[in-house]
N, C-alpha and C positions, 0 to 999 in steps of 0.2 A: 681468825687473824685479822681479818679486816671489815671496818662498819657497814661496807654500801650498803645500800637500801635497793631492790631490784626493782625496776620497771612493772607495773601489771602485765604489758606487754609484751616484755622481754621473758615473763614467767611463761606465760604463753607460747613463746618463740622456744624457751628451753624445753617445754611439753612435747613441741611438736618436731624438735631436732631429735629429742631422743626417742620416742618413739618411732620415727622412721630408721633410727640406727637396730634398734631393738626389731623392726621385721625385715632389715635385712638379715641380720646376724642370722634369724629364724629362718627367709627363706635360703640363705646363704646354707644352711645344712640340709634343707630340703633338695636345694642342686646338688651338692656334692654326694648324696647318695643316691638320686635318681641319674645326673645328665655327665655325658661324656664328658665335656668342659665344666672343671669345677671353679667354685665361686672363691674357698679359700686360698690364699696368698702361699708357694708353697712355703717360704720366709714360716711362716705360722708352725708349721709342724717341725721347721727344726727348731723353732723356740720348745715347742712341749718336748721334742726327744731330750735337746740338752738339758731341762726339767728335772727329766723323769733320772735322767744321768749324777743330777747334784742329788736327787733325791736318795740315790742309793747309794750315795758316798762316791762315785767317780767324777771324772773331770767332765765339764760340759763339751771340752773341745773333743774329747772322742766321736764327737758327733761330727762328721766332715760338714765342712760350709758352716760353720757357728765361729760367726766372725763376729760377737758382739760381747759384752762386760758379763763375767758369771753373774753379775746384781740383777740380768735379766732371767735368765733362767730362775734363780733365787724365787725372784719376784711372782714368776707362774708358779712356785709350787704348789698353790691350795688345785692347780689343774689335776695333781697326781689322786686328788681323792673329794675333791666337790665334784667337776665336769671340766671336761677335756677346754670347753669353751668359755672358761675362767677367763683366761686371756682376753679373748674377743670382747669380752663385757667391760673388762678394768679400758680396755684402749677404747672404746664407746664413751667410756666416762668423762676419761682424760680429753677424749675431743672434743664433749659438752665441755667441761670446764674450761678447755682454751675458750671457748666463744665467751664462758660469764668472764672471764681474765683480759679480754679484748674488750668489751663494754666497760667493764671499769678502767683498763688504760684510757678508752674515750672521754671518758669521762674526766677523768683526771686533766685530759686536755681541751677542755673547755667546752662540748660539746653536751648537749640537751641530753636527756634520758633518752627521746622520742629518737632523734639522732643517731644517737651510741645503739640503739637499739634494732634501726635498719640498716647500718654497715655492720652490725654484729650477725644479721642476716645471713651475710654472703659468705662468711665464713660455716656458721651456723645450717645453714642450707643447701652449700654447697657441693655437689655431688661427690667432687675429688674428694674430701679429707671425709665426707662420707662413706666412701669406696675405702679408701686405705686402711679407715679404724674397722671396720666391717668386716675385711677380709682378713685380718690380723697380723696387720703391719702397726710395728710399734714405734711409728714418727710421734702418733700424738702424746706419748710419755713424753719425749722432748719438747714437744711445742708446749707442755705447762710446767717444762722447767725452767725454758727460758722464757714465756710470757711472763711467768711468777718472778722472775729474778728481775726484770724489767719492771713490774709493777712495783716490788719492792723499794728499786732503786729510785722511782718517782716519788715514793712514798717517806724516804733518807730512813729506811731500814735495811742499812748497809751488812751487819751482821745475819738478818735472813739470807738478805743478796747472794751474799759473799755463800753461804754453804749450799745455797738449792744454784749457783753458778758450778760452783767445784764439782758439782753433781752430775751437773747438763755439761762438763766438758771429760768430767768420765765416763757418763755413757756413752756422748758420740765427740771424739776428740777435736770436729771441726768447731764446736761450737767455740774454739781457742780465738776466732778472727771478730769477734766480738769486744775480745777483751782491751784495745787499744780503747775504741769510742767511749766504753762502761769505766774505762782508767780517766779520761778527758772529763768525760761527766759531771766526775764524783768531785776532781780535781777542781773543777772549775765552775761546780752548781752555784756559786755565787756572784760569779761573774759573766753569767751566761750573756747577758743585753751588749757585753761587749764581741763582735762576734770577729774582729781585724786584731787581736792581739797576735805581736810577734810569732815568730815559733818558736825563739830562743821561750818567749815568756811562758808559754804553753808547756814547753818541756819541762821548765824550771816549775811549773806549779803541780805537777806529777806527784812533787814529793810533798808529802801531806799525808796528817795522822790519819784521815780517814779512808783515804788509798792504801795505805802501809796493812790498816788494820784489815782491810778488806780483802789485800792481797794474802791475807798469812791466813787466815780462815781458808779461800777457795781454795788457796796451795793448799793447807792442811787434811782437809777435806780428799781432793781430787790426790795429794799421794798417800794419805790414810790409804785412801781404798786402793792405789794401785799397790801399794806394799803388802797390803790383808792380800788381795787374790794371787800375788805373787809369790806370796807363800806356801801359798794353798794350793795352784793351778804351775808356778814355774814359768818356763820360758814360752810357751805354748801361749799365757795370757796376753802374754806383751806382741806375741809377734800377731797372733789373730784380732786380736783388740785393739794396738795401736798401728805396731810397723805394716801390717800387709795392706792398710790403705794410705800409706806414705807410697809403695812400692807398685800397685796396682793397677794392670791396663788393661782395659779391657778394649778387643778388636771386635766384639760382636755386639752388634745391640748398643751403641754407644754411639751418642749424637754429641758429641766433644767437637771441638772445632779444631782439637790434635788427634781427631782419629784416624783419618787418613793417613798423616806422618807417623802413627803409630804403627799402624796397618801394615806399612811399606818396611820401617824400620824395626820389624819383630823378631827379624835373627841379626839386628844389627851390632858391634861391640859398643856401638854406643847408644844403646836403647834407653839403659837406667839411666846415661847422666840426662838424655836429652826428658827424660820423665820427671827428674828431679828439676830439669831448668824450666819446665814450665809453670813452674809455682811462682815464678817471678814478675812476668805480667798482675797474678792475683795476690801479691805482696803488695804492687806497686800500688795498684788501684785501692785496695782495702788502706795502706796509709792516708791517697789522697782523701777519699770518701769518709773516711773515722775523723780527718783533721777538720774537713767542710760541714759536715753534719754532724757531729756530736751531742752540740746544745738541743735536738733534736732525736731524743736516743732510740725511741721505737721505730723512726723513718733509717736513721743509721742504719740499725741494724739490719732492718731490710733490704738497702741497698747492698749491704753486703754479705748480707745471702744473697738476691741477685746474682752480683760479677762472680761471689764464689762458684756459686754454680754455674755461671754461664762459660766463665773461662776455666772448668775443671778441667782434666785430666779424663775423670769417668763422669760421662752424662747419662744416665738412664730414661730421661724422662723431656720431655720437650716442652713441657709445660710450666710456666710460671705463674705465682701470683703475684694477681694486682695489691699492692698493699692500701690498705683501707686507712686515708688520713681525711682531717677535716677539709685539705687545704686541693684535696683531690676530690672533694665532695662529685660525685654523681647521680643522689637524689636529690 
């Protein structure tokens, strides 16, 4: 789909990312059958049960905790009769390919082979999304559906955009706070050097053939498939797929900066509204930040995963990335 030309370097850099993805996957099976503490994610086995579930014509949700889009279970089936570790290997992949999708974004922003090629590094090398795709966690299916949909949009192949987007916000429904910046973008790639225009003016350029068109593709897209598995799956899809992470609090293990008021407020009658009002601090912010950055759309987006995550609701993890820009350069 796309010309680039790769780095010798960078071919090099991809050798040696994936190879090290490939002996943990190995030693990662060698722990789980010798050592108490095992290596795989438990996340990983209910992706194969709900698998093994579409596989035999039943629902993936009879699987308790299979809180993700049947298209993922779907997607492991070759696990039910290649190897159990099909999975593990496709999300290896998809990590290598976020890092070659992050080199070419670099590049597209003005940045040297040599350049794009040591900030594709840290992604590339990086222990964490090492750990994640390894143990068989499947973030990195999403990170090359929205790096792709980003590279796309740089590229003004709005039509790929538009359906590998409807995609990445059917499989993880957050990826919806995206879509203000990637609306501003499209609307205004030709005016981008102006960066003070009104808001009136900003809102009124929203509407445009190439917004219109983009928006009826990801909608078409993103409810095609929620209408196929809701056919198929019933009420059970909507509520474990979309509504139970509208709803969800979690009081353990959750480094949220409402966990304590959750914590406190867990047989309170007003648990859910106060659960629902705090989506409005990360409204507010995602407006500001999509209206200030946009002409800037891979930095956008970043900031706003950021504040989404930091002001979520549910925090799992304490750890953020640094986002790799030229203008952040550290070599």
């Amino acid at each position: 789909m796309f010309s680039f030309q790769l780095n010798i370097n960078f071919r090099a850099l991809l050798g040696v990312a994936f190879v090290i993805r490939l002996f943990l996957v190995g030693f990662g099976i060698y722990q789980d059958k010798t050592m108490v503490v095992k290596y795989t994610d438990i996340d990983f086995h209910v992706f194969l049960d709900a698998s093994r579930l579409v596989m035999q014509g039943e629902s993936p949700y009879n699987r308790s905790t299979y809180r993700y889009t049947p298209l993922l279970a779907w997607m492991l089936s070759p696990s039910s009769y290649l190897t159990s570790h099909f999975g593990k290997l496709l999300f290896v992949i998809c990590d290598v390919l976020s890092g070659v999708l992050l080199y070419h974004i670099l590049t597209l922003q003005g940045l040297s082979s040599d350049a794009a090629c040591r900030f594709s590094a840290l992604w590339l090398l990086n222990p964490l999304p090492i750990g994640v795709s390894t143990r068989g966690n499947a973030e990195a299916l999403l990170a090359v559906l929205v790096l792709s949909t980003l590279l796309c949009l740089q590229l003004k192949r709005h039509l790929t955009a538009a359906f590998l987007y409807g995609l990445s916000v059917h499989m993880k429904i957050y990826t919806v706070i995206y879509a203000l910046p990637i609306a501003l973008f499209i609307s205004n790639h030709k005016e981008l050097q102006n960066r003070y225009r009104g808001v009136f003016r900003v809102l009124q350029s929203l509407f445009n053939k190439d917004l219109a068109l983009f928006a009826v593709v990801a909608g078409a897209v993103f409810l095609g498939l929620t209408l196929t598995f809701y056919c198929m799956y019933g009420w059970d899809f909507l509520q474990e797929t979309y509504l139970y992470h509208l709803t969800r609090r979690d009081i353990r293990h959750n480094f949220s900066p409402y966990f304590y008021m959750f914590y406190l407020t867990v047989e309170s009658d007003w648990s859910f509204v106060l659960g629902l009002v705090t989506f409005l601090p990360q409204a507010i912010l995602l407006l500001l930040t999509s209206r200030a950055f946009y002409t800037d759309l891979p930095l956008c987006c970043f900031l706003n995963t950021a504040l989404f995550v930091s002001f979520n609701k549910v925090c799992t993890s304490q750890v953020v990335h640094q986002f790799i820009h030229p203008r952040f350069s550290l070599l």
